[in-house]
C-alpha positions in Angstrom: -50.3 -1.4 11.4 -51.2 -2.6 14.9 -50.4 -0.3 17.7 -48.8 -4.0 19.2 -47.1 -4.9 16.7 -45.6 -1.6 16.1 -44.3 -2.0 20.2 -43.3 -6.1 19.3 -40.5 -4.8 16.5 -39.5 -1.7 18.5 -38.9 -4.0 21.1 -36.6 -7.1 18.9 -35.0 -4.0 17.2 -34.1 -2.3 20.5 -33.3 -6.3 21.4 -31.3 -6.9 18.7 -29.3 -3.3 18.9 -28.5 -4.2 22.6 -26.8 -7.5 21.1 -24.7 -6.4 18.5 -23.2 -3.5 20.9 -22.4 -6.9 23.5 -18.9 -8.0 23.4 -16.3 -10.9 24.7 -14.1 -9.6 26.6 -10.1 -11.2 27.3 -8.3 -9.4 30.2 -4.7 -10.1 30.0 -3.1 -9.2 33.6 0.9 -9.6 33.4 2.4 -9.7 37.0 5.5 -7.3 37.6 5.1 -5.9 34.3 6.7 -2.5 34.1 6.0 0.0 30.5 9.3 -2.1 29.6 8.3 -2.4 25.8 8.8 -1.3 22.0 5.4 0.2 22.4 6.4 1.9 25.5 9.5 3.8 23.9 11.7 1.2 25.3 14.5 -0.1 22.3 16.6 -3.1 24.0 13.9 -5.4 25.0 11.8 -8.1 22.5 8.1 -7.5 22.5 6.8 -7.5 19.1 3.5 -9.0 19.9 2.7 -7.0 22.7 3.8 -3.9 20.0 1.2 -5.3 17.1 -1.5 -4.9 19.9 -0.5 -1.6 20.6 -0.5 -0.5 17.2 -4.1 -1.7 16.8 -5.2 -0.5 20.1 -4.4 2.4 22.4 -1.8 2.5 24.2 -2.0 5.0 27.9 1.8 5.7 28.6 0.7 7.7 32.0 -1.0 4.5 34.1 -0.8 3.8 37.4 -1.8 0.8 40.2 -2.9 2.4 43.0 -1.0 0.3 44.7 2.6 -1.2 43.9 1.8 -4.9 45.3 -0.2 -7.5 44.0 -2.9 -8.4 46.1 -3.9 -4.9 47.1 -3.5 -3.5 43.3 -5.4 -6.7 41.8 -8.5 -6.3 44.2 -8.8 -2.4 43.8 -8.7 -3.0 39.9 -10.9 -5.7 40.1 -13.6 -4.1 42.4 -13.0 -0.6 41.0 -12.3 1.0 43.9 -9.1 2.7 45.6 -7.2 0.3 48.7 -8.6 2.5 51.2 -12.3 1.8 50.2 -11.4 -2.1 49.7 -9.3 -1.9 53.3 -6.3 -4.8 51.4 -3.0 -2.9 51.8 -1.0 -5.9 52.4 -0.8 -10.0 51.0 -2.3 -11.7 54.2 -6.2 -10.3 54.2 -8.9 -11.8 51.8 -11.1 -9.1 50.4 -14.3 -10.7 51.5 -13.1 -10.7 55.2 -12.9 -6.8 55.3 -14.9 -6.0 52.0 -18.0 -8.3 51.8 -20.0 -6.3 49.4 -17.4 -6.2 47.0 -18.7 -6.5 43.5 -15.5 -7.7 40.9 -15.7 -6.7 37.0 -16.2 -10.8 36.2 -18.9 -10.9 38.6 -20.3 -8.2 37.3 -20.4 -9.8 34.0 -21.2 -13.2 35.5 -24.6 -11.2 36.7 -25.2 -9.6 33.1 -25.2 -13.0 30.8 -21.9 -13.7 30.5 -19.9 -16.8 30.9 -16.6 -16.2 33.5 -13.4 -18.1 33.4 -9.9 -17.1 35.1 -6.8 -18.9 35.2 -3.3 -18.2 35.8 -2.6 -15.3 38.9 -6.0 -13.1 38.9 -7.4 -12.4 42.2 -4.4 -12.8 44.5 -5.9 -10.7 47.6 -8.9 -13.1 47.5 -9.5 -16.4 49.0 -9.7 -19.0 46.4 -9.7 -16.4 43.5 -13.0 -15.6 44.8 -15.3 -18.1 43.8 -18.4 -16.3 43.2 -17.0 -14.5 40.6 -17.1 -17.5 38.1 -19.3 -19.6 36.1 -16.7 -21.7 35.5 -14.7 -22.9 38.9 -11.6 -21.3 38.7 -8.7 -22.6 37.0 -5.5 -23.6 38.8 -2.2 -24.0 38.2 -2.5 -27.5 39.2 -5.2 -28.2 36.8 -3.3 -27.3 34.1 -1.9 -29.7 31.5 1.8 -29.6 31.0 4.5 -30.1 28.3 4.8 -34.1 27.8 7.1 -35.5 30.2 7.5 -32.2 32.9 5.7 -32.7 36.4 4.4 -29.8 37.9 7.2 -26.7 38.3 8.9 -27.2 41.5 7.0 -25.1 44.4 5.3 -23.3 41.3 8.5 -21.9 39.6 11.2 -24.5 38.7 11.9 -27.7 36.6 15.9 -27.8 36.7 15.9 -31.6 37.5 17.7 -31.0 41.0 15.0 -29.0 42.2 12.6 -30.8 41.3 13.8 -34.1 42.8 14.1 -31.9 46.0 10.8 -30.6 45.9 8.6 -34.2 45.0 10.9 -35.2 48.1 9.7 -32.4 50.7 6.4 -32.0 49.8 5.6 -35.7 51.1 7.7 -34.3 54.3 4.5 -32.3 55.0 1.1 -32.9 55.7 -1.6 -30.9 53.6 -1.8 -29.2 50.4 1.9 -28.4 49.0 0.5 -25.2 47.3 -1.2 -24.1 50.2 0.4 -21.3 52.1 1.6 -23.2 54.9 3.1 -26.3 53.5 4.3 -24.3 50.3 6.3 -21.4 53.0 7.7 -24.5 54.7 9.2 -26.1 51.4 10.2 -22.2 50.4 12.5 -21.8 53.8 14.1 -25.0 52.9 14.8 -25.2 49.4 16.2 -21.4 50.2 18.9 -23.5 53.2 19.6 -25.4 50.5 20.8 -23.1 47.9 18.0 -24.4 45.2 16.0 -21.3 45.6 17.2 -19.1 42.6 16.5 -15.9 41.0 16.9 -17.3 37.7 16.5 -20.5 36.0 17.6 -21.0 32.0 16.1 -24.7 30.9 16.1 -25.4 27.8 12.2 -26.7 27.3 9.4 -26.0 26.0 7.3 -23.0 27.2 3.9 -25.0 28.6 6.6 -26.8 30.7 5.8 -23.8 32.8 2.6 -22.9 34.0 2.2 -19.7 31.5 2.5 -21.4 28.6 0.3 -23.7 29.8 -2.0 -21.6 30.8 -1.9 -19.7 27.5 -3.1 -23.3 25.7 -6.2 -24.0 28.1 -7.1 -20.4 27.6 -7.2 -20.8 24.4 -9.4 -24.3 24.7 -11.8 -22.2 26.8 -12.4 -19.5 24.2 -12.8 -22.8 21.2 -15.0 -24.2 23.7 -17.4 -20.6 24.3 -17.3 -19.9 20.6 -18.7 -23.2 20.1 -21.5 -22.8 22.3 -21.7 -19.6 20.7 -21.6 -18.0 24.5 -20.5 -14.8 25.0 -17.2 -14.5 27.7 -15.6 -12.8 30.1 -11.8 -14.4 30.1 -9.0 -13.7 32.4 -5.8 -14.6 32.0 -3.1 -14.3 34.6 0.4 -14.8 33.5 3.4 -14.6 36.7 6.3 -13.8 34.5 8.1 -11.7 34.6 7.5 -12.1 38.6 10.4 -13.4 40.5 11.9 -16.2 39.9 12.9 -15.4 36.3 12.1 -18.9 34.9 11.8 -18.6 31.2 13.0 -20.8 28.7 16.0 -21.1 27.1 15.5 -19.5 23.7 14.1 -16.8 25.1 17.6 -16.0 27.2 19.4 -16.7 23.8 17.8 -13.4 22.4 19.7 -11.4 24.5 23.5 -10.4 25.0 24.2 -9.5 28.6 27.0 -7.7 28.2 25.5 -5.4 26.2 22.0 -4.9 29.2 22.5 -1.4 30.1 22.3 -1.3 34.3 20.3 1.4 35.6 21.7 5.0 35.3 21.0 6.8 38.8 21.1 4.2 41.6 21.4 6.4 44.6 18.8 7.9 46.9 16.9 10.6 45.8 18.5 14.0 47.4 16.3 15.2 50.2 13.6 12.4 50.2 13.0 10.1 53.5 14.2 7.2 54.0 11.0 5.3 54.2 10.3 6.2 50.8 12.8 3.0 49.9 12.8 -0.4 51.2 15.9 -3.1 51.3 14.0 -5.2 48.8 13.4 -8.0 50.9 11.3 -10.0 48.1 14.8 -10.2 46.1 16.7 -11.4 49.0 14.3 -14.0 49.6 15.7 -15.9 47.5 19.1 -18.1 47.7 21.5 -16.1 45.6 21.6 -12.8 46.7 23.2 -12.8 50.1 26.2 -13.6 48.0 25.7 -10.6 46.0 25.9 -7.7 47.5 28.3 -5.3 48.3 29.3 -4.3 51.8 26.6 -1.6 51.5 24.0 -4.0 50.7 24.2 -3.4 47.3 23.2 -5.7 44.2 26.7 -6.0 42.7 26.9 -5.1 39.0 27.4 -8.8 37.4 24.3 -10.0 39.4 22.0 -7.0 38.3 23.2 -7.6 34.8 21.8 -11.4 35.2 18.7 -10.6 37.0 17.7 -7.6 34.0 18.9 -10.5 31.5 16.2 -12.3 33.4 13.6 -10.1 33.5 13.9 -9.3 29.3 13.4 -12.8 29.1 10.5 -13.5 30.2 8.9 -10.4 29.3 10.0 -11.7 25.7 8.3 -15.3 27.2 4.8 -13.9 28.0 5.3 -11.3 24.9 4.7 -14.9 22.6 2.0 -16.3 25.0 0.5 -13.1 24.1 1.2 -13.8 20.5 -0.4 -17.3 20.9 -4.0 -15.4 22.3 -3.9 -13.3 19.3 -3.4 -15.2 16.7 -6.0 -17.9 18.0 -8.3 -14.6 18.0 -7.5 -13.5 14.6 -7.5 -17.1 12.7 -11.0 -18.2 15.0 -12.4 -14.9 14.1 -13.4 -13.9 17.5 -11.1 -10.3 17.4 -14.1 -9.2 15.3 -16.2 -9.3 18.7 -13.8 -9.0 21.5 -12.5 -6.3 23.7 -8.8 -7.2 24.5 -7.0 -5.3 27.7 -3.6 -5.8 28.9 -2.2 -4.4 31.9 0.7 -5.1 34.1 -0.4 -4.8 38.3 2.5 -2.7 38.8 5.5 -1.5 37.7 9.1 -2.9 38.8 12.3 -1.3 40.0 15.5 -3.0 38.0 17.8 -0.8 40.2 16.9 2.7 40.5 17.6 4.2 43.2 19.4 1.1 44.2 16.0 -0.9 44.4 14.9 -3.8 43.3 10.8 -5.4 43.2 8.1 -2.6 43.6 6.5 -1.9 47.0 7.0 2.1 46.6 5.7 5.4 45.4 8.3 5.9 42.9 7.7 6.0 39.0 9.1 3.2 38.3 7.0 1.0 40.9 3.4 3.0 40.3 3.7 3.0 36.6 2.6 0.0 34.4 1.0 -1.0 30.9 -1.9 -0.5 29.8 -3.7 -1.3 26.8 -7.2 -1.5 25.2 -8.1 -3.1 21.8 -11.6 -2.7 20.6 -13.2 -4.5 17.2 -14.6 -1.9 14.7 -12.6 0.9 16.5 -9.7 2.6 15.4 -6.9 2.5 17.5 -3.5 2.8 16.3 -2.4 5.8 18.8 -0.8 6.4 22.3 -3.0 9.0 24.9 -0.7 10.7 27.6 -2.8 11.8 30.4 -3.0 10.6 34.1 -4.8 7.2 34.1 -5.6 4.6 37.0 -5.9 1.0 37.2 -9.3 1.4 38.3 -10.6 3.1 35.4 -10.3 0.1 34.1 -13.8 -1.6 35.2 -16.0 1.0 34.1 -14.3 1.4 31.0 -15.1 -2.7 29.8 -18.6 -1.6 31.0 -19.7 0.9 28.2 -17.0 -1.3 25.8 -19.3 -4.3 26.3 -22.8 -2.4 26.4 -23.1 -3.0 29.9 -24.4 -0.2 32.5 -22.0 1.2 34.5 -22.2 0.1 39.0 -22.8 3.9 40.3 -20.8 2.9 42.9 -17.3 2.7 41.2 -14.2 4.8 42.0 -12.6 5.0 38.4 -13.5 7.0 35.1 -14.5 5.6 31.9 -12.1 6.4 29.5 -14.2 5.6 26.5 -13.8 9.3 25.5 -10.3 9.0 25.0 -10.7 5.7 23.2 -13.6 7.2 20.9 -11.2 10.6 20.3 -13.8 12.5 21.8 -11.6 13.5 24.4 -7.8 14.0 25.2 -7.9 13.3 28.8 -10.6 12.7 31.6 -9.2 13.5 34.9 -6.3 15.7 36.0 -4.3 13.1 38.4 -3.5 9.4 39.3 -3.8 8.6 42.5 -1.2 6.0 44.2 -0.3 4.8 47.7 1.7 2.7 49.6 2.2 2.1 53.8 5.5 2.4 55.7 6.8 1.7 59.0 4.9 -1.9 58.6 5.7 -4.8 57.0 3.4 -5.5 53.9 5.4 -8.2 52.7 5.3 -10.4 56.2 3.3 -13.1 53.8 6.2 -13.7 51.9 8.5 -14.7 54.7 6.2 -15.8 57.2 6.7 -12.9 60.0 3.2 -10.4 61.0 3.5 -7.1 60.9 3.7 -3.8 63.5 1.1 -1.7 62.9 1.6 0.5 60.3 2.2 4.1 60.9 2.8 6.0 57.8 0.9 6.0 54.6 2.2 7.9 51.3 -0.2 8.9 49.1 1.2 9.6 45.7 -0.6 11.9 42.9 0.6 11.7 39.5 -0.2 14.3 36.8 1.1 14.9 33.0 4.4 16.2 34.3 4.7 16.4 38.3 4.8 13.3 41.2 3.3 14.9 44.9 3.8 12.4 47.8 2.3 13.1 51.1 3.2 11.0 53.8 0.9 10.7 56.6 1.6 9.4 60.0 -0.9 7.9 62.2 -3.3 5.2 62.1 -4.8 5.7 58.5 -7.1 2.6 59.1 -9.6 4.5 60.7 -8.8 8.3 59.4 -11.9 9.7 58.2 -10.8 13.6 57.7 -8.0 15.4 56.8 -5.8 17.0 58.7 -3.0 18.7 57.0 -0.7 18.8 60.3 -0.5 15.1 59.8 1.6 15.4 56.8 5.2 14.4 58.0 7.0 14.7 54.8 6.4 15.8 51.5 8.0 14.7 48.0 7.7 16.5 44.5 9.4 15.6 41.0 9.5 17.6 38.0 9.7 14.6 35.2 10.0 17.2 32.4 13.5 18.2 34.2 14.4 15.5 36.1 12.8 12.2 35.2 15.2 10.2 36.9 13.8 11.4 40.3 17.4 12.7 41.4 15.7 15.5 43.7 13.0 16.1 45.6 11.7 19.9 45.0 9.0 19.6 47.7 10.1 22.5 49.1 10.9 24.3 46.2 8.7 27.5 45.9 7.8 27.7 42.3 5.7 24.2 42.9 3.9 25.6 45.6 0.5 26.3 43.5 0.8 23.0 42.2 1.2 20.9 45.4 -1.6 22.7 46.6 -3.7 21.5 43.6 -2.4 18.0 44.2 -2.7 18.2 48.1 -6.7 19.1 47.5 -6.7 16.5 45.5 -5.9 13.9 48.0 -8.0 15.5 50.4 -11.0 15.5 48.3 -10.4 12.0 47.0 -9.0 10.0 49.6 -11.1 12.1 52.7 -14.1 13.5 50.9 -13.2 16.9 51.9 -13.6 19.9 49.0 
């Protein structure tokens, strides 16, 4: 046979090889979503579709953000890389103002063939969802198509009819876009005055009278519309529940009995741990029915937390059937036989432990979120304990897809667990999170002090180190171990609760020290 032709077929076999290993990809990010789930352990709340992707898939029970707030979590996930590298540790900053070489996973894909689409909340932490990470312009909320006869949710959240009257009234009071920041702050403060700024909302509607569900119905247009065109895709989906307000429809509240929502067991501090590990949950008390309930300690009082966990089961169980919706148009179009399916929450949520409520800490329950992978033609079916990040997460849907992995990213591929190959790929997760600064100010307007203290958190199998350091850690290039102003440790094997913190405890000291180098290898470079 000809030398040339011999070359020609090697070449359409190698070709046709790198095809078939190409997949689809649909990322599923679910804002505020703690492990709250059947899959996750978790008996009292509603997630049976979540579950069924669990049960094909695997399931990582020890994940972390690496960050416990949107924007800064969602653009290290997205790039790959840790908030130190990516310089967003707060909601005001865009990531191409401080990181313009950033390289996102749709991008990424965008570069390598694939068609791009987001919708929903993605890229919060970058202007205009960053735009250069699309082949299709970006999808917003306001593009969306909703239930017959509902208007666009009141200042993105409500559609009781006296809000919404409100709202079509004060957006005309102001000149601009009422989404943007600015204009959509402004109608915030004074819906808030006027006591129509609630936690909760319980309409009885239909669920694309809210902008998940109707996301979840143009997302599933866009994957028709790709597998028509027979177009491979990279698909993101944002969903905002259960992010505050809890807006969910009504059936999905009926599902529950809140007298019978257990409150959170251990709702004190933490014996022996600072006080700027906690925060006074400013995001909750943002809103126009709190003030009213708390205690004279500031405390939620026990009726209100019982409504705002009733809340927060309901539309986890309300993005639980969008998430049905995306699988069963998978299953019935056939397109689960070539698609690579990841869920993850951004971050984890406190429902009052240690008398907390939102994220924005260090704490299990703030650092830890879902995270799961389904992949066609691979057996899943099984849960993997070890320390995982968020940022594994890129390089990962790399080598899932057939794609070549950027050199230049922070995270670890877990393929090896996926593939049973391995049991575990690194030793620790690594978290953080400022203090003594306001990383909220975006929420309610204000700018922040400089911040003085940041807490990094490592996570391993069994033990949580924090290290909090003081000084300006915007410009700190090596470590310096004197700069440590408090330490935390927790034992989760006997104490998962995080009742005490053993920092000082001597039989942890050869651990610490592990997890100290750690930080001081990953965050600083040192070894």
């Amino acid at each position: 046979m000809d030398f040339k032709i011999i070359l020609t077929l090697i070449f359409f076999s190698f070709s046709n090889l790198l095809t078939a290993q190409e997949k689809n990809v649909l990322f599923i990010i679910i804002d505020d979503l703690k492990p709250l789930l059947n899959c996750y352990g978790e008996s009292q709340i509603i997630s049976p579709n979540i579950d069924q992707l669990a049960a094909e898939g695997v399931t990582f029970t020890n994940a972390h953000a690496q960050q416990a707030v949107c924007a800064p979590s969602r653009v290290s996930f997205m790039t790959g890389m840790r908030p130190d590298q990516t310089k967003i540790w707060e909601l005001k900053t865009q990531m191409r103002e401080v990181y313009p070489e950033a390289l996102t996973i749709p991008e990424y894909f965008k570069q390598n063939g694939y068609q791009t689409a987001g919708l929903g909340k993605v890229l919060h932490g970058a202007k205009d969802n960053d735009p250069q990470s699309w082949t299709t312009p970006f999808i917003y909320d306001t593009d969306l198509e909703y239930a017959e006869g509902f208007d666009f949710p009141a200042n993105l959240n409500y559609q009781n009819p006296k809000i919404q009257k409100r709202y079509q009234e004060l957006k005309d009071q102001y000149e601009g876009d009422p989404n943007g920041d600015n204009v959509w702050f402004a109608i915030n403060k004074a819906l808030k005055e006027e006591k129509l700024r609630p936690t909760i909302e319980m309409e009885d509607i239909p669920d694309n009278a809210y902008s998940d569900g109707a996301v979840t119905f143009r997302s599933i247009e866009l994957m028709k519309k790709f597998q028509a065109k027979n177009q491979k895709f990279f698909l993101t989906v944002g969903f905002k529940k259960p992010h505050l307000p809890f807006t969910a429809p009504k059936k999905y509240w009926d599902l529950y009995d809140r007298n019978k929502i257990e409150l959170a067991e251990f709702q004190g501090k933490s014996e022996g741990t600072p006080q700027f590990a906690y925060h006074n949950f400013g995001e909750l008390k943002n809103y126009s029915d709190i003030a009213e309930n708390l205690d004279k300690n500031g405390n939620v009082i026990e009726s209100k937390q019982r409504e705002l966990i009733h809340g927060y089961y309901a539309c986890v169980t309300y993005i639980d059937a969008q998430v049905g919706m995306l699988m069963e148009h998978l299953k019935s179009s056939g397109l689960d036989e070539n698609t690579v399916i990841i869920l993850v929450g951004d971050h984890g949520w406190h429902l009052g432990d240690h008398g907390l409520w939102n994220k924005h800490s260090n704490f299990e329950q703030a650092t830890r979120t879902p995270l799961i992978f389904a992949i066609p033609k691979l057996k899943g079916g099984f849960q993997n304990e070890s320390p995982v990040e968020l940022i594994d997460i890129f390089p990962t849907t790399c080598d899932l897809a057939g794609l070549k992995i950027p050199k230049h990213l922070q995270g670890t591929n877990l393929c090896p667990i996926l593939k049973k190959k391995k049991t575990q790929v690194k030793e620790f997760a690594l978290s953080q999170y400022p203090r003594r600064c306001h990383v909220m100010h975006s929420a309610i307007g204000q700018w922040p002090d400089n911040c003085t203290i940041m807490g990094y958190a490592v996570r391993s199998d069994r033990y949580r180190y924090v290290a909090w350091y003081k000084g300006d850690y915007e410009t700190r290039t090596n470590f310096d171990e004197s700069a440590i102003e408090v330490e935390e440790f927790y034992n989760y094997e006997k104490d998962p609760l995080e009742r005490k913190n053993l920092a000082k405890e001597p039989d942890y000291r050869e651990i610490k020290r592990e997890m100290k180098n750690f930080i001081k290898a990953t965050v600083f470079g040192e070894f």
